[in-house]
N, C-alpha and C positions, 0 to 999 in steps of 0.2 A: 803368113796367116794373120790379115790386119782383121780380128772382128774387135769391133765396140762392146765392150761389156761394161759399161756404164750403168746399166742398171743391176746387175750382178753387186748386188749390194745389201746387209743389212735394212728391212724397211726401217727399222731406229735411226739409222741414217740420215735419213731424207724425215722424218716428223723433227727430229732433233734441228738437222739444216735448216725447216722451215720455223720452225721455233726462234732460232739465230737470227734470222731473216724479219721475223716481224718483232720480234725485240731489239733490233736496231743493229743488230750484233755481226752484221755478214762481213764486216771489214776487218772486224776486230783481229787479230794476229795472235795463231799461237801456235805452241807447238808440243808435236806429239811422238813418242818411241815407239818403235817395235822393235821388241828385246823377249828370249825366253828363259824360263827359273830352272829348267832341269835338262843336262846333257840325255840325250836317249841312250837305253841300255845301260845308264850309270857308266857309259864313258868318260874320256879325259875331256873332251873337244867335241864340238860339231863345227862344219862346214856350211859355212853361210852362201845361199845358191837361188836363183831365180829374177837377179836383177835387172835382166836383159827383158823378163818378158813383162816383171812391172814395169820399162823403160815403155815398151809398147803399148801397155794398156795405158797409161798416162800421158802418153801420147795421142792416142786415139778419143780423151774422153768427150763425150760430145752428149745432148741429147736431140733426139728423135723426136720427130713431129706424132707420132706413135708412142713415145716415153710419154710425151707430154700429157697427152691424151692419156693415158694409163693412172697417172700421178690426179688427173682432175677427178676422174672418175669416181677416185678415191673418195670423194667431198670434203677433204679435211687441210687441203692446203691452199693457200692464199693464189689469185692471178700473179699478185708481182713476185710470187718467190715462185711460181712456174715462168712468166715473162723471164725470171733471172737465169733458171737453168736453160731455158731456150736458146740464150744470147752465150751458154754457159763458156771461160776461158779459163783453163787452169795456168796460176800463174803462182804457182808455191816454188818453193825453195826446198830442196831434195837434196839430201846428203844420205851416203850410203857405203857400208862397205864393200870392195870389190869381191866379185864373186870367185870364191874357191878359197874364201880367208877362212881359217880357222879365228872360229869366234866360243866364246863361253858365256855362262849364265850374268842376266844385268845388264849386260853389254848392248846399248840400241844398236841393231843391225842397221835399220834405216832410220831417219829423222826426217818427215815432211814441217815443214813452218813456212805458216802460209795463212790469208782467211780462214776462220775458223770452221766455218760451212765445207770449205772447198776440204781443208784437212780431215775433216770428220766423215767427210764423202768416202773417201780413199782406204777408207778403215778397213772393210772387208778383202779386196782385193792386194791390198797390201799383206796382209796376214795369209790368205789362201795363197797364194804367190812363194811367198818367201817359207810359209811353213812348210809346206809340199816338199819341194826341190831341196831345202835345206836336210829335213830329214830325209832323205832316198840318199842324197851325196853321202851324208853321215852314214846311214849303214853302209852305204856301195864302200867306202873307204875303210869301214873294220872290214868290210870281207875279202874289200884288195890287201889289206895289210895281213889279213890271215892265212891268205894264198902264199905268202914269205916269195914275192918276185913270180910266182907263175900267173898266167895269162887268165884273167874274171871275162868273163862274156855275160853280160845281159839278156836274160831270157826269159823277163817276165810278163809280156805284152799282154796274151791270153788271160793271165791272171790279176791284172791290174785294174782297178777299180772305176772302167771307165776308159774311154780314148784320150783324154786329156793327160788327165794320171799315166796312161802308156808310152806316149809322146816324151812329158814333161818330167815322167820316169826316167826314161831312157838318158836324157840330157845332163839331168842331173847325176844317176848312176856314173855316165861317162865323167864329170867336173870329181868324181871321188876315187877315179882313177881304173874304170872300166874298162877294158878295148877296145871294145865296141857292142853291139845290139843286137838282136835277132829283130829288132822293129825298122821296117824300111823304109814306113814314111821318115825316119829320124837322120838316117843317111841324105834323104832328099830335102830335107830342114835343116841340120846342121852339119851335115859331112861327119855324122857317125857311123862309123863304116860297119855298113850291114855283115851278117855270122850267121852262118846257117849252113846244112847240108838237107839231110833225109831225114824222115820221121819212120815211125814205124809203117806204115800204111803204105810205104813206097814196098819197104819187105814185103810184106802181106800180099802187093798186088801180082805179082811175079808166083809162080809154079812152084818155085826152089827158090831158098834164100842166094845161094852161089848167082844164078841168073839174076837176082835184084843186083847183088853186087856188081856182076860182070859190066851189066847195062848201066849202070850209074858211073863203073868206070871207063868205060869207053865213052860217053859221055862229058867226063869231066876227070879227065887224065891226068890234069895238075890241081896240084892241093885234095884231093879226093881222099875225103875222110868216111869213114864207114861207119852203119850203125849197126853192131855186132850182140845187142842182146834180145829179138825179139822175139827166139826161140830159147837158144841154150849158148850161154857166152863161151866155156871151155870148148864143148862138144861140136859148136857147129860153125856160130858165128868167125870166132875167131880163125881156125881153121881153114873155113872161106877165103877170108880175108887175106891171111896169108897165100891161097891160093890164086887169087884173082889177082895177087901183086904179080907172083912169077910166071902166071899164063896168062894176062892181060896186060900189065903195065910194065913190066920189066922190057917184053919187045916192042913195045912205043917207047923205049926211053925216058918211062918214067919211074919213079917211086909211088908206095901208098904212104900218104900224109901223115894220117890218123886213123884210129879205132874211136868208136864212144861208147859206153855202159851209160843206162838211164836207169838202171834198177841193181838191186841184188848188192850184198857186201863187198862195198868199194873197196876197201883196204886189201881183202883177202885177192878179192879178184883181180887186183891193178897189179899185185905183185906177180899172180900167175901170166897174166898178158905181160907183163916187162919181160919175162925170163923167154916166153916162147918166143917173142917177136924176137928177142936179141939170140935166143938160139938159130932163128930163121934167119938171119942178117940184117933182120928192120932194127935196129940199133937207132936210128934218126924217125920212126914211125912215132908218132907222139900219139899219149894215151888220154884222150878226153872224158872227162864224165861230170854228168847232172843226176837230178834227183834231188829238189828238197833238200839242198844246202844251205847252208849259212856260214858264218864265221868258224861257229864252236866246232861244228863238223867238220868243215874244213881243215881246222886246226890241229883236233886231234886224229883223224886220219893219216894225215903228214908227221904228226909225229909216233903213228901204230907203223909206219914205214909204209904207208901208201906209195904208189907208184903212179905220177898224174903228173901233166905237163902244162893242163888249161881245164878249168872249170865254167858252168854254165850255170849261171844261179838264176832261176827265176822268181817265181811266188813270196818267197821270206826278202828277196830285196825290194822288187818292184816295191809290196804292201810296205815292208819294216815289219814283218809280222811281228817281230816279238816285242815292239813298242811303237802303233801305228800311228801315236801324235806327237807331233815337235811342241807344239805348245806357246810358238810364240803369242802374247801378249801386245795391244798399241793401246795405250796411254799418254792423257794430256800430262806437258813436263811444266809448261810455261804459257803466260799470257802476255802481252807487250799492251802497256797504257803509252803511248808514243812512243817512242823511244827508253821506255825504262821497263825490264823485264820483270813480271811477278811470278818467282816460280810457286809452280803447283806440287802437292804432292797427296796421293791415295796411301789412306790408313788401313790398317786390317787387325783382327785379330791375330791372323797365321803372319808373323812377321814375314817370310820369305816374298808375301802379298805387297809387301810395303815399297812404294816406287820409288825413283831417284828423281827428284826435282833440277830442272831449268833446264838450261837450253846447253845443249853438250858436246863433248867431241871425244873420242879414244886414245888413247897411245899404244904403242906395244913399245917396250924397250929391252933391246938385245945388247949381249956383251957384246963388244968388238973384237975377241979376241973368236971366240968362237963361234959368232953372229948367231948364237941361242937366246929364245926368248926368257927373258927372266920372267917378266909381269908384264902386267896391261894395267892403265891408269886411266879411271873417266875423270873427265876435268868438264871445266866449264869450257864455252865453246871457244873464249878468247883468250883462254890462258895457253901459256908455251913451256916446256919443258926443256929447259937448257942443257944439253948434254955435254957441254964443254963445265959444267958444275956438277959437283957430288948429286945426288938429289934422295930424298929419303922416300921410303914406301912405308905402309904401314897398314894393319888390319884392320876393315873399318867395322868392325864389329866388336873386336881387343885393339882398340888403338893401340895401348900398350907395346903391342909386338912390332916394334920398327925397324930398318933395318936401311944402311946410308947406302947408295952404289955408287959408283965411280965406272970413268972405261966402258961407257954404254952410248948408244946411238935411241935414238928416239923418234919412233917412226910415226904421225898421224894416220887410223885405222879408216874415219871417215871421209869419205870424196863428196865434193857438189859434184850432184847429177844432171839438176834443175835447178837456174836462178832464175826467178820470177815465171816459171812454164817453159823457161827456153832451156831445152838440150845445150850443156854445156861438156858433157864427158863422150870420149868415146868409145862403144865398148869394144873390147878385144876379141877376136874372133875365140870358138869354143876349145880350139887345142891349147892357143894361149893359154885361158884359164886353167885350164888340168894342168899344163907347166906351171903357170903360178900358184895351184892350189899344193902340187907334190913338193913344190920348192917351201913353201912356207910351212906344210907339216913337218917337212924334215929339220926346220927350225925348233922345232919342240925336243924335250929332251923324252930320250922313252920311257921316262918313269911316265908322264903323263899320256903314254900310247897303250898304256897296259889296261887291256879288257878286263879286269877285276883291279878293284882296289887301286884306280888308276892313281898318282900323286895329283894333289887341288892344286891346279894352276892360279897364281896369283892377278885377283882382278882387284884393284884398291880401286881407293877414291882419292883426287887431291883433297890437299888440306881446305881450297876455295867451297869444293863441293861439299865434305864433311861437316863444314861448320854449316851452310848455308839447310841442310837436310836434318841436323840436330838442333837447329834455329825452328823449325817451323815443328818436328817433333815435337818439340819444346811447347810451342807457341800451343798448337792444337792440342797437349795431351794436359794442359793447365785448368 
């Protein structure tokens, strides 16, 4: 799916670029974050996710003989700053973290530095990008974690806000540790392995529910899971079910896979389906159900003694209904007079408003004894963290509160993706990432995985960046 959206863009954008452009400014160099202030759900963590398709749209940016035209139309911008976007080459410098990293608030996810035009271009779709997928991964991963190991299915396509959001739903949900989708253009995009059986309407069309059953299993003999509530789940469904196993699939040598419930109390009913399938010998028939899940319910079902094997979350994961914006933020950090940086920094009244100036890079640093994350440290882009030396952390809000580590390794969070326009990374196909995103949450300790009242994961500042951001506080608030 290579389309240009190039113009998918803020129009402040392009008035701002052209501004830049005839104030002499199109070379100038700077640079800009995209970082957000609040975990969703007042979680520990989010999952930072979408990088693959800003590698695409950035790749693709171009403009149109038909953009151009659109932009003139406008009457408000110069020939030479449309002759510029006509010729237009992006040639920024991209750094970014890999996708399926647990990231926290502050933290730039991505850093473009580059022309200033060209960086300010980038603004919109860098944000829509990385907000999107970030948040879906982030819920899809409280609600895989609140499953405790049983099997999440994505089933929110019908109800996602749009085909893109369904797609770029589905992709992400899987990077937060999904199994797969009920959306099958995403199988044929990313090798997410499509999940589906019967709806209700397959019941309905049949005479008798027993004959929808029958027909569907002779039809699909293996793996054949049934949809058991569209009448009555004790009374009839189920009952069926068990019958069409031992008059239709037992003398084909097969098993019935599963049952699913879409409605009615889960808890109460999953326990009556466990006992009947295991008094009938389905002892291995596994019991699926959806319905307007999330975490919480999840959660507490499993622990009211639900009886459930795999769930199908749709509408509350696709959206994130219960907090549908991630919120990231992109802010200029720094400007370069040749060779010497001048960072920037945005005032506010709401301190949390208050941005991190210059040009930067992340750490995370783990013990090595039990490769758990202690903290993360923004630094400036050229400083290094010597892990063969104690190195001290400290609150940058209570400096005061410090504290020295020893026996730590120290990992750089951000990659070049792009030097000067040229693809320099490459990305890892999509299972990768889910193994790398389950391997680095597992690095966290589970006081920080806890749905309420999670522990505040430590994001300092080095001492370079502390002083350089109390310097200009300093300077502007005189």
């Amino acid at each position: 799916m290579k389309n240009n959206l190039t113009m998918l863009a803020d129009f402040y954008e392009f008035t701002m670029a052209n501004g830049y452009f005839k104030s002499g400014l199109k070379d100038k160099i700077a640079s800009f974050d995209m970082f957000f202030r609040k975990v969703p759900d007042n979680g520990g963590f989010a999952i930072s996710a979408g990088l693959e398709q800003l590698i695409e749209y950035l790749q693709n940016l171009s403009f149109s003989e038909n953009d151009i035209d659109y932009l003139r139309s406008r009457g408000i911008f110069s020939e030479d700053f449309l002759e510029y976007l006509k010729n237009f080459e992006f040639c920024c410098d991209v750094y970014a973290m890999r996708e399926g990293t647990p990231c926290f608030p502050g933290e730039p996810l991505v850093i473009i530095k580059g022309p200033l035009i060209q960086a300010q271009l980038v603004e919109t779709m860098v944000l829509l990008t990385l907000n999107h997928q970030s948040l879906i991964a982030t819920k899809a991963n409280r609600i895989v974690r609140a499953a405790a190991g049983r099997t999440v299915m994505e089933f929110g396509s019908r109800r996602a806000q749009g085909a893109d959001a369904a797609i770029a739903g589905s992709r992400a949900a899987y990077i937060g540790g999904c199994a797969g989708s009920a959306c099958t253009i995403s199988d044929v995009l990313y090798q997410i392995p499509a999940l589906g059986t019967m709806a209700h309407s397959w019941v309905q069309t049949f005479d008798t529910e027993y004959e929808a059953f029958e027909t569907y299993a002779r039809t699909y003999p293996t793996g054949c899971t049934l949809l058991i509530d569209t009448y009555n789940v004790l009374k009839s469904g189920l009952p069926n079910a068990i019958r069409v196993h031992k008059e239709v699939l037992e003398p084909m040598g097969c098993r019935l896979s599963g049952v699913r419930i879409d409605s009615g109390d889960i808890t109460y009913l999953t326990k009556k389906i466990r006992k009947t399938l295991d008094d009938a010998g389905l002892t291995d028939c596994k019991i699926v159900v959806s319905n307007s899940l999330d975490e919480y319910i999840i959660r507490d079902t499993l622990m009211q003694g639900a009886q459930i094997d795999s769930f199908g979350v749709g509408e509350r994961l696709i959206t994130s209904k219960s907090e549908p914006v991630f919120g990231g933020v992109y802010k200029l950090t720094a400007v370069w007079n040749g060779e010497e940086m001048q960072p920037k920094i945005k005032l506010s009244e709401n301190v949390e408003k208050i941005t991190l100036p210059g040009f930067k890079q992340v750490y995370r640093l783990y013990e090595r004894d039990t490769d758990k994350a202690i903290a993360d440290v923004i630094t400036l882009h050229d400083e290094e963290i010597d892990s063969s030396k104690p190195y001290e952390i400290f609150d940058p809000e209570h400096a005061w509160k410090r504290k020295k580590i020893t026996d730590f390794r120290a990992e750089k969070l951000l990659v070049k993706i792009f030097d000067k326009g040229k693809l320099v990374y490459n990305a890892p196909k999509l299972s990768a990432v889910k193994e790398y995103a389950q391997s680095e949450i597992d690095k966290l300790w589970d006081e920080v995985k806890r749905f309420e009242n999670p522990h505040k994961y430590y994001v300092d500042l080095s001492q370079n960046l502390w002083d350089m951001r109390s310097s200009l506080l300093k300077h502007f608030s005189s």
